[in-house]
Phi, psi and omega in degrees: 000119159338124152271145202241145200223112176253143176228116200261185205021073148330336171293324200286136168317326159307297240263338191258327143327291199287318172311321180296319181288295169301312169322291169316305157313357171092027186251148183272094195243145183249134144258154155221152190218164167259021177243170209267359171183131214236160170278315170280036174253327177295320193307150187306341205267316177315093178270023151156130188224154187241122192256140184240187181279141187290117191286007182293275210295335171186078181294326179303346174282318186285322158359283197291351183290312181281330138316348146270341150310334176251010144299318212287349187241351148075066153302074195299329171216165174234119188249077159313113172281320181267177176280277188340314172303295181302320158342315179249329151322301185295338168257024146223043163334297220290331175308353176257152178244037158252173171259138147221098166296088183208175222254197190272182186284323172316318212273328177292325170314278130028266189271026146260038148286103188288310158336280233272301182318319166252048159268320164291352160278319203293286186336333205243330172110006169236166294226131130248156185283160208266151230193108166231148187277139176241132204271331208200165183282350189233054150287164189287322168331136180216164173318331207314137169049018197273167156302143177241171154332153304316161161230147155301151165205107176223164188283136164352285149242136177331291176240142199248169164093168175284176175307122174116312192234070161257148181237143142306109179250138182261228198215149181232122195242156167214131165273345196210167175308310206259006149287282185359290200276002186262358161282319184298329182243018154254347164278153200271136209296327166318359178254347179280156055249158181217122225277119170257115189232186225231140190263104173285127197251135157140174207285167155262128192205151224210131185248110201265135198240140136240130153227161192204140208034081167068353207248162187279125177227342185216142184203131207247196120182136172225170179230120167258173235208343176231207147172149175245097021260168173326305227281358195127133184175208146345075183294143200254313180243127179194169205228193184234163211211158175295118136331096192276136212267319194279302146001275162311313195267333157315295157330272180315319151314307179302347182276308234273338173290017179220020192010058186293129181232110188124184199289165193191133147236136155264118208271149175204161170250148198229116192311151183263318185298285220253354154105351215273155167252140182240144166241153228236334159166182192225104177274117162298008168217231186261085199307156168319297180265057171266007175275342192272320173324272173329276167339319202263350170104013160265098193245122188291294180313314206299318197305317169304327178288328195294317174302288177331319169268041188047028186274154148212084178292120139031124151295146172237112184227353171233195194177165152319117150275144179078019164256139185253158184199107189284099144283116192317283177334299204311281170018260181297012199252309179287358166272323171300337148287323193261298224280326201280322189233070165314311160338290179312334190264330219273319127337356194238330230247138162275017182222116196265356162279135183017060151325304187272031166235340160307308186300340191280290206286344158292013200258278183258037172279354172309346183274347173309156213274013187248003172226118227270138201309152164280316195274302182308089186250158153306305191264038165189083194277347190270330160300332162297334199274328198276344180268342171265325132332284148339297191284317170285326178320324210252335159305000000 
């Protein structure tokens, strides 16, 4: 008999990496969303999807929706995709008659706090951005001796606030005093304390881990190479790259100071004057770009189900270098941000000259044959259709 996987947030593009990766492997995969239909719920791989209460918006309903969902599909793991899913999931694992392999609710709590990781990072010797906390929008803190222009600012944590009244917090630039202050007061006071940090100009790029009892079983690295929006965000294009060996071992300690057990990406920029790598912070979970992973040939879901279920698969540390992986939409979202507002970007951009004919000819140099669509498969047609759908909706 197949084993069977449930995967919550059907929306996320992870969620759809992973129904594919497992499918294929012969594994029996379940979705749930908090929408009445999802892209890894179109999918051909997919045997049967559920829509539950959003876990943002009312994690105690979902606990209990997603509990009965994984009796009702007789689930052997349970695969949370977001932070917002684990959140509420993880301190109440025993209450599942599943395994979910992921590390306990302290240690997720934990590193997805950026303040602590990158005090635990400086503490390990490596580059952080120079940084000051602001508890609230009218704290007193000032540039004086401070990180300058530009800067960034995001919340501590992604999603910030108690149970019940959690938010999405995004990341906010400022070039000038009177950007600074119409961002400090458009974020929301639940998102603070909030990290004002020294703007690293130069590309990003991320080195993806699974561990499992202590041991190294998967290791990854990609650059991204596009983003939604241009000043930074979402990567849209991005390729995958040679494993820096020094790096990787750096990485892995700061995990091991969080006594981290599961899948992990650690992100970092790397300065274009100096060559330095900084690092900007640690998702504890199942990333955005896992599908290029999966493509260049680490593929992290099937290995985390195999481990989880008692497997002990081969470590895979190596892969195609140089493979690229396009999200179609995202794309076309970043070309549409640069031509329309090139200005708003251009303080950001690593190209202060003709943006929007830059953006263009990368737009379509993206059709090139080396670089694979992320959503769009041929023997699996529907999530492009169900994602395409979706994107007009929202014009």
């Amino acid at each position: 008999m197949k084993r069977r996987v449930l995967v919550t947030d059907g929306e996320q593009r992870a969620a759809l990496a992973v129904v594919r990766s497992l499918g294929r492997a012969g594994y029996e995969v379940y979705v749930c969303s908090a929408r009445p239909s999802s892209i890894a719920g179109a999918s051909r791989y997919c045997a049967g999807s559920y829509q539950i209460s959003d876990p943002l918006g009312d994690p105690a309903a979902f606990v209990s929706e997603l509990m009965r969902v994984t009796v009702a599909t007789k689930a052997d793991v349970l695969l949370p995709v977001t932070e917002a899913a684990l959140l509420p999931v993880l301190p109440n694992r025993e209450r599942f008659n599943c395994v979910i392999p992921f590390p306990s609710a302290g240690a997720f709590e934990s590193i997805c706090d950026k303040s602590m990781v990158l005090k635990a990072a400086a503490a390990q010797g490596l580059s952080v951005p120079a940084q000051i906390e602001l508890a609230h929008a009218g704290d007193s803190a000032t540039l004086s001796g401070g990180p300058q222009f530009p800067l960034v600012l995001k919340p501590s944590r992604s999603v910030t606030g108690k149970e019940g009244e959690r938010v999405r917090a995004g990341v906010a630039y400022a070039a000038s005093t009177n950007d600074l202050s119409q961002a400090l007061t458009s974020i929301p006071a639940n998102a603070y304390p909030v990290l004002m940090q020294q703007r690293i100009n130069g590309p990003g790029f991320g080195i993806s881990v699974l561990v499992w009892d202590g041991i190294l079983r998967a290791a990854f690295a990609h650059r991204r190479i596009r983003e939604k929006p241009p000043s930074g965000g979402v990567s849209v294009l991005r390729e995958s790259i040679p494993l820096d060996q020094n790096l990787l071992s750096r990485s892995l300690a700061l995990l091991g100071d969080f006594g981290w057990e599961g899948v992990a990406m650690v992100e970092y920029k790397l300065d274009a004057s100096s060559g330095t790598p900084y690092l900007m912070e640690i998702n504890g979970r199942l990333w955005g770009s896992l599908q290029l992973a999966i493509d260049a040939g680490v593929d992290f879901p099937k290995l985390l189900v195999e481990l989880a279920l008692g497997g002990d698969p081969a470590p895979v540390t190596t892969y195609k270098v140089g493979v690229r992986s396009r999200w179609e939409w995202g794309d076309v979202d970043h070309l549409l941000a640069t031509v329309l507002h090139a200005s708003k970007f251009s303080g950001f951009s690593d190209t202060r000259r003709y943006p929007r004919l830059h953006a263009l000819a990368g737009f379509i140099r993206g059709f090139g044959q080396n670089n694979r669509a992320e959503v769009f498969r041929r023997d699996d047609p529907g999530p492009i259709l169900r994602e395409t759908l979706d994107w007009f909706r929202r014009r």
